[in-house]
C-alpha positions as CSV (number, residue, x, y, z in Angstrom):
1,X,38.1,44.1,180.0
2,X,41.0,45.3,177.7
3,X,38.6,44.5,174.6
4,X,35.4,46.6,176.3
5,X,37.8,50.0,177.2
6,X,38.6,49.4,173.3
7,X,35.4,49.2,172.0
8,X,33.9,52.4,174.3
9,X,37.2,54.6,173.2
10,X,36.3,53.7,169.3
11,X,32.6,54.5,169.8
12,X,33.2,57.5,171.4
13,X,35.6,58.6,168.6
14,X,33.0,57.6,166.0
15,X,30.3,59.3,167.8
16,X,32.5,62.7,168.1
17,X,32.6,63.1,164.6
18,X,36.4,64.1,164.2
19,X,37.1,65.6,160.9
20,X,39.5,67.6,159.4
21,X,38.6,70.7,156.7
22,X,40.9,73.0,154.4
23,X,39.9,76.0,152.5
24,X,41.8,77.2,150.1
25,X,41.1,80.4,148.4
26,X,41.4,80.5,144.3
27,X,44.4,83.1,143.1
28,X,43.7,86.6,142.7
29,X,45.0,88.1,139.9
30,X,44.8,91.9,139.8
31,X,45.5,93.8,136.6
32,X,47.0,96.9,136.8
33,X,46.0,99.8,134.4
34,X,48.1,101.9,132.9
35,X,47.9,105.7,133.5
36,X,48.8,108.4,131.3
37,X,51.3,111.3,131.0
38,X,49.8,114.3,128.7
39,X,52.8,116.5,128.0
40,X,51.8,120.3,126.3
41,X,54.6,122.2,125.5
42,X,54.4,125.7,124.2
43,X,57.5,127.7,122.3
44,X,58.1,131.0,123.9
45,X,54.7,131.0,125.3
46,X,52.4,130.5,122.7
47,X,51.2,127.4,121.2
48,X,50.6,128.7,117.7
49,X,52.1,126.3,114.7
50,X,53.6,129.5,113.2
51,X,55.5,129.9,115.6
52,X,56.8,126.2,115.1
53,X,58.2,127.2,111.5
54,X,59.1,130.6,112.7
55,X,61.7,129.1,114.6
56,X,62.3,125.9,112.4
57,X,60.6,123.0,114.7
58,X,59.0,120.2,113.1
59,X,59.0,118.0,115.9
60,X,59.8,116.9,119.9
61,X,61.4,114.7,121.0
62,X,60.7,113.0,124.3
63,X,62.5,110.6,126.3
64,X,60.9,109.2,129.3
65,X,63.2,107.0,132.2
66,X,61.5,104.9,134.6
67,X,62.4,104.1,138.3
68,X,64.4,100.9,137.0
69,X,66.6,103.0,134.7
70,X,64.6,102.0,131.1
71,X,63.9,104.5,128.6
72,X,61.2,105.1,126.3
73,X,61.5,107.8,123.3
74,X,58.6,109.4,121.8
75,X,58.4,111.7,118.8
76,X,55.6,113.8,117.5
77,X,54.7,117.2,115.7
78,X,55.4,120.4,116.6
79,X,52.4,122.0,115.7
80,X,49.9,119.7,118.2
81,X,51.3,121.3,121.5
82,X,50.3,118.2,123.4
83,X,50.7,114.5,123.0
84,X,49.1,111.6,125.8
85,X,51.7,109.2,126.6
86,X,50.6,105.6,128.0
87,X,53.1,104.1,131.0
88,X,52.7,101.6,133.2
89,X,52.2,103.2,136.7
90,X,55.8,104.1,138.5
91,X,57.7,106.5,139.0
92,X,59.4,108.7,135.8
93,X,61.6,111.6,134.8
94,X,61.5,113.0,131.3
95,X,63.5,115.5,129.1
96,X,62.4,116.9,125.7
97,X,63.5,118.9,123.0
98,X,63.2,120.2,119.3
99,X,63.8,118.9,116.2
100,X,63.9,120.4,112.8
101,X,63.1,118.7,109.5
102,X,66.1,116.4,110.0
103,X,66.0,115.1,112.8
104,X,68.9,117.1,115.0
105,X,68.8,119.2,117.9
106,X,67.3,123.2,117.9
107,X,66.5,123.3,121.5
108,X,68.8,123.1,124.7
109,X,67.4,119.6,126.7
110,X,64.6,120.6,129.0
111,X,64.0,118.8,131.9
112,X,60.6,117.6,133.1
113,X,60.4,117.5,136.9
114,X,60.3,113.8,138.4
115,X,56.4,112.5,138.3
116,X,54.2,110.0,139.4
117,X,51.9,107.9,137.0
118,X,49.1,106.2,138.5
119,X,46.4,103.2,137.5
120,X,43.6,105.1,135.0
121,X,44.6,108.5,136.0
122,X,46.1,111.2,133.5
123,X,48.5,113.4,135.0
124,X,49.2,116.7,133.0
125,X,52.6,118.2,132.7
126,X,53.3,121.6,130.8
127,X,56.6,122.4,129.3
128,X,58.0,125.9,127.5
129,X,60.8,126.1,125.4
130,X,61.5,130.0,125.8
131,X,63.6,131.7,123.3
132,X,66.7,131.4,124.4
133,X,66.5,127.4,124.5
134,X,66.8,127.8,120.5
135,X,70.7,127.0,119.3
């Protein structure tokens, strides 16, 4: 009798059709764009290259600091008014100022309020160094 419960339970468990599945799904890797910062900065107001050698300016100088306390310095003509910056989306502050020919200091430090960079988006941020920002 022991051998015919034995061969009913392993028939039944045969005839059930136990088995056991896993899915897995494949990694996702998501790459994350960069955004961009473009900074315009105008002397006194006006955006006019004379005005950059009116007041000795070759250049600016700009210094961005991210959330984790990196920096990152840029440098470009005075006379374009406006330069696009790639970053890596976070959270920055920035300060720039002007250079003459050799490289030193016209302009007090101006301070560009705290900002946001997000994935394939260009966020715009204008800047004036009035005249009494000039040493």
């Amino acid at each position: 009798m022991r051998i015919h419960r034995w061969l009913v339970l392993a028939a039944a468990a045969a005839l059930s059709g136990c088995s056991v599945s896993a899915s897995t799904e494949p990694n996702t890797v998501v790459l994350v764009n960069d955004g961009t910062l473009t900074l315009d900065w105008s002397i006194d107001g006006a955006q006019d290259p004379l005005v950059c050698s009116d007041f000795g300016a070759d250049s600016i100088d700009v210094t961005v600091f991210d959330d984790l306390g990196g920096a990152t310095e840029f440098q470009d003509s005075c006379d374009v008014f406006a330069d696009t910056i790639s970053l890596a989306p976070g959270d920055y502050t920035a300060q720039a100022t002007l250079l003459d020919a050799n490289g030193r200091d016209i302009t007090t430090t101006i301070d560009i309020v705290p900002f946001t960079i997000v994935s394939d988006t260009d966020l715009s941020i204008s800047i004036d160094f009035p005249q009494d920002s000039f040493f």
